[in-house]
C-alpha positions as CSV (number, residue, x, y, z in Angstrom):
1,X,0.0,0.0,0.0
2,X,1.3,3.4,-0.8
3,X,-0.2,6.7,0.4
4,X,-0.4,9.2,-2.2
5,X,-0.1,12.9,-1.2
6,X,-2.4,13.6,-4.6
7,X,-5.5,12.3,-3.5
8,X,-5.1,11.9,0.3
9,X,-5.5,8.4,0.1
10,X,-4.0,5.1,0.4
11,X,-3.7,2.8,-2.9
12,X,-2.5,-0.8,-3.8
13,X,1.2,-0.6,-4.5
14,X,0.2,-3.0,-7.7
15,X,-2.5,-0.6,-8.9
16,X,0.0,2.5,-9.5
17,X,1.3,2.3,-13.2
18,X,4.9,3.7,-11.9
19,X,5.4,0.9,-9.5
20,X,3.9,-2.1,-11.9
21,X,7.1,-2.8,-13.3
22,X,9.4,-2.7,-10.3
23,X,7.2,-4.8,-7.8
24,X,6.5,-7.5,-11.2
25,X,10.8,-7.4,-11.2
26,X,10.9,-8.0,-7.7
27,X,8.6,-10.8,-7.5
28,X,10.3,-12.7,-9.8
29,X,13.8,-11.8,-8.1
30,X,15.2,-14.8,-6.3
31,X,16.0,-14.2,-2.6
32,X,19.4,-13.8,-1.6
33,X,18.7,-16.1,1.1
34,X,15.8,-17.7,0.7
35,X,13.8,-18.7,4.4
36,X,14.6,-22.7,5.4
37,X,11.7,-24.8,5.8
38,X,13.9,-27.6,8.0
39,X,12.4,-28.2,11.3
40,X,16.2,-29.8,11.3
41,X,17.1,-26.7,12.4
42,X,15.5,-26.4,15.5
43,X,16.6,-28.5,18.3
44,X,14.0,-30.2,20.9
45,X,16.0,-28.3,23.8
46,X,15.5,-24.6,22.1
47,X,11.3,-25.5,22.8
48,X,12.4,-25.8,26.9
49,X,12.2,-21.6,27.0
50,X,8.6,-21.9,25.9
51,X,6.2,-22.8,29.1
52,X,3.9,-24.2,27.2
53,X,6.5,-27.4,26.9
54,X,7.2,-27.5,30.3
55,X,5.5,-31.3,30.7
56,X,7.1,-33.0,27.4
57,X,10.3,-34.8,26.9
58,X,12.9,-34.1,24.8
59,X,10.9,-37.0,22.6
60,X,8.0,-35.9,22.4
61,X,9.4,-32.3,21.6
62,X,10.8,-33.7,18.9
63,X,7.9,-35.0,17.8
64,X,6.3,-31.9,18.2
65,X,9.0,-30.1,15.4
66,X,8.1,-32.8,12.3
67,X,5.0,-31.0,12.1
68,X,6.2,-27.1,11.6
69,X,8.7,-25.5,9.8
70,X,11.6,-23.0,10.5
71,X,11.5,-20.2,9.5
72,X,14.2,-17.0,9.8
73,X,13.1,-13.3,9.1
74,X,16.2,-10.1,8.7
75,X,15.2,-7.2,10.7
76,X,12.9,-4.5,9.6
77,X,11.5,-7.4,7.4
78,X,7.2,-7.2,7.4
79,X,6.9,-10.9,7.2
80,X,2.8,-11.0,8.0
81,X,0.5,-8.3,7.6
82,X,-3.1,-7.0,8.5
83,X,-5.8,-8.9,6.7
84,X,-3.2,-12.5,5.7
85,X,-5.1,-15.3,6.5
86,X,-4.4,-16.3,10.1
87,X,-3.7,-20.0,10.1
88,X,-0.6,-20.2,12.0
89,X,0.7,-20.4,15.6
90,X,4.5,-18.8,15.8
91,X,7.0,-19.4,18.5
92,X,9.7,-16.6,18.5
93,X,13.0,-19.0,18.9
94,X,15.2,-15.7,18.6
95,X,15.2,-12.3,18.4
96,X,12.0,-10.1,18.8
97,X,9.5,-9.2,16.5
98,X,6.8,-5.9,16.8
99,X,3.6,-6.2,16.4
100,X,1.9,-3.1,15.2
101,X,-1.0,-1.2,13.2
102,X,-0.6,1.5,10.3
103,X,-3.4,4.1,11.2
104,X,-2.6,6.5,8.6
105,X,0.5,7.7,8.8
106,X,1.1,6.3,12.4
107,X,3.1,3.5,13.3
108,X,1.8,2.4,16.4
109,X,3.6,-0.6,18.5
110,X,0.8,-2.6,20.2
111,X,3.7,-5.3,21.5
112,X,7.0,-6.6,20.7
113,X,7.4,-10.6,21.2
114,X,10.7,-11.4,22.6
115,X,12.5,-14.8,22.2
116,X,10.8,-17.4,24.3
117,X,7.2,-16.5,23.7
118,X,4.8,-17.1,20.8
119,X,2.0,-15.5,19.1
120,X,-0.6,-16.0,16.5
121,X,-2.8,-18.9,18.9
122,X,-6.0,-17.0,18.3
123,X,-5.4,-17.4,14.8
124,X,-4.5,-20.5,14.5
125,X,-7.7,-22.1,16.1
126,X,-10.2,-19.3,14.5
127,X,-8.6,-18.5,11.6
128,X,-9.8,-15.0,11.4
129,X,-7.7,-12.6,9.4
130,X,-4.6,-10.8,11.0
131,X,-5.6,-7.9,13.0
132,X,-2.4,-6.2,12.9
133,X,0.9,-6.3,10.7
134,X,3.5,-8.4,12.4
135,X,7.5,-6.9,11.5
136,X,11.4,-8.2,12.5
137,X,12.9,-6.1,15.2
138,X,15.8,-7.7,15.0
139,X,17.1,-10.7,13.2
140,X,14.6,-14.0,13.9
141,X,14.4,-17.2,14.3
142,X,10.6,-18.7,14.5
143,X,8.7,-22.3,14.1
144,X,5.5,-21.8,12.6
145,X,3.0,-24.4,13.3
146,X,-0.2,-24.0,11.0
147,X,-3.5,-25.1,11.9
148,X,-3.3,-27.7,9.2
149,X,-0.2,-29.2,10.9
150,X,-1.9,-28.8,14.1
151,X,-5.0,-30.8,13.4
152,X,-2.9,-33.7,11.5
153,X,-0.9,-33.6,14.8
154,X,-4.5,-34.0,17.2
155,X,-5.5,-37.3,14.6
156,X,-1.9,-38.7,14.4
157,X,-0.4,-38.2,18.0
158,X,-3.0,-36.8,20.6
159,X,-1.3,-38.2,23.2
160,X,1.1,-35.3,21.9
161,X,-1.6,-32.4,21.1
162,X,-3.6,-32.7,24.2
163,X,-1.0,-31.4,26.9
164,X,0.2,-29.0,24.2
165,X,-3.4,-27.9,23.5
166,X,-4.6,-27.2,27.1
167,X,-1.2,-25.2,27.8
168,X,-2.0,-23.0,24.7
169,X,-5.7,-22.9,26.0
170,X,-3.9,-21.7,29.3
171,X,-2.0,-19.1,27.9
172,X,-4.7,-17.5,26.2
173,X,-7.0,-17.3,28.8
174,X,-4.4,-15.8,30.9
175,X,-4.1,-13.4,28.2
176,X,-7.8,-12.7,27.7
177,X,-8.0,-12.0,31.9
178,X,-4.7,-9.8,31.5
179,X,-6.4,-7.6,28.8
């Protein structure tokens, strides 16, 4: 989206005939380092930060990571915005990300999510669209688990989802009597 001092008002980037070109180009541009999908890459003991995996073993942790997928964002990078589907649970393995809301020409902060703590468990289970952008403070490391994976997980391994699903259910109503 790009504000346009001309009319007052904010367009899609894809609908201004200057930018057409350039955002087709960079579309088609291959990543200099393209994001890993490896849950490889995450280790069972980086999960132990995360309460909600206080009561599983390294095992079952394990597990746990054949169902998501890495993923690493650079800083300043706006890897999820308002209105993407939300289908996906995220757990911040390093660095911080911001979550935030464009209101015109304000940036406002509404948290940042530090290593060690997740986001995006509303959206995961309702699958309501992103309520706010969601931006790299820093170099990040995450594991995204998507509702998909999480369901597959529930029918191939409950003994695996249940514990993991009332700690989540936890956390949010903790959340919901916080706010």
């Amino acid at each position: 989206w790009v504000f346009s001092s001309f009319d007052g008002d904010w367009h899609e980037a894809g609908t201004i005939p200057e930018l057409t070109e350039p955002l087709a180009a960079a579309e088609n541009a291959v990543p200099a380092e393209a994001p890993t999908a490896s849950s490889g890459e995450v280790a069972p003991s980086e999960l132990r930060q995360f309460s909600i995996f206080a009561g599983l073993t390294d095992d079952q942790l394990g597990q746990f990571l054949a169902f998501g997928e890495h993923q690493r964002v650079v800083a300043r990078e706006w890897f999820l915005k308002k209105g993407d589907p939300g289908d996906a649970l995220f757990l911040v393995l390093e660095g911080s990300v911001r979550v935030r809301l464009q209101i015109g020409r304000d940036d406002r902060t509404l948290s940042v999510i530090p290593a060690g703590q997740f986001f995006g468990e509303m959206a995961m289970f309702n699958h309501a669209p992103r309520s706010a952008d969601v931006v790299a403070e820093s170099d990040a490391r995450l594991f995204r688990l998507s509702a998909e994976s999480f369901l597959a997980m529930t029918r191939e391994n409950p003994a695996l989802a249940a514990p993991i699903l009332f700690a989540l259910a936890g956390a949010m109503a903790g959340r919901v009597s916080d706010a």
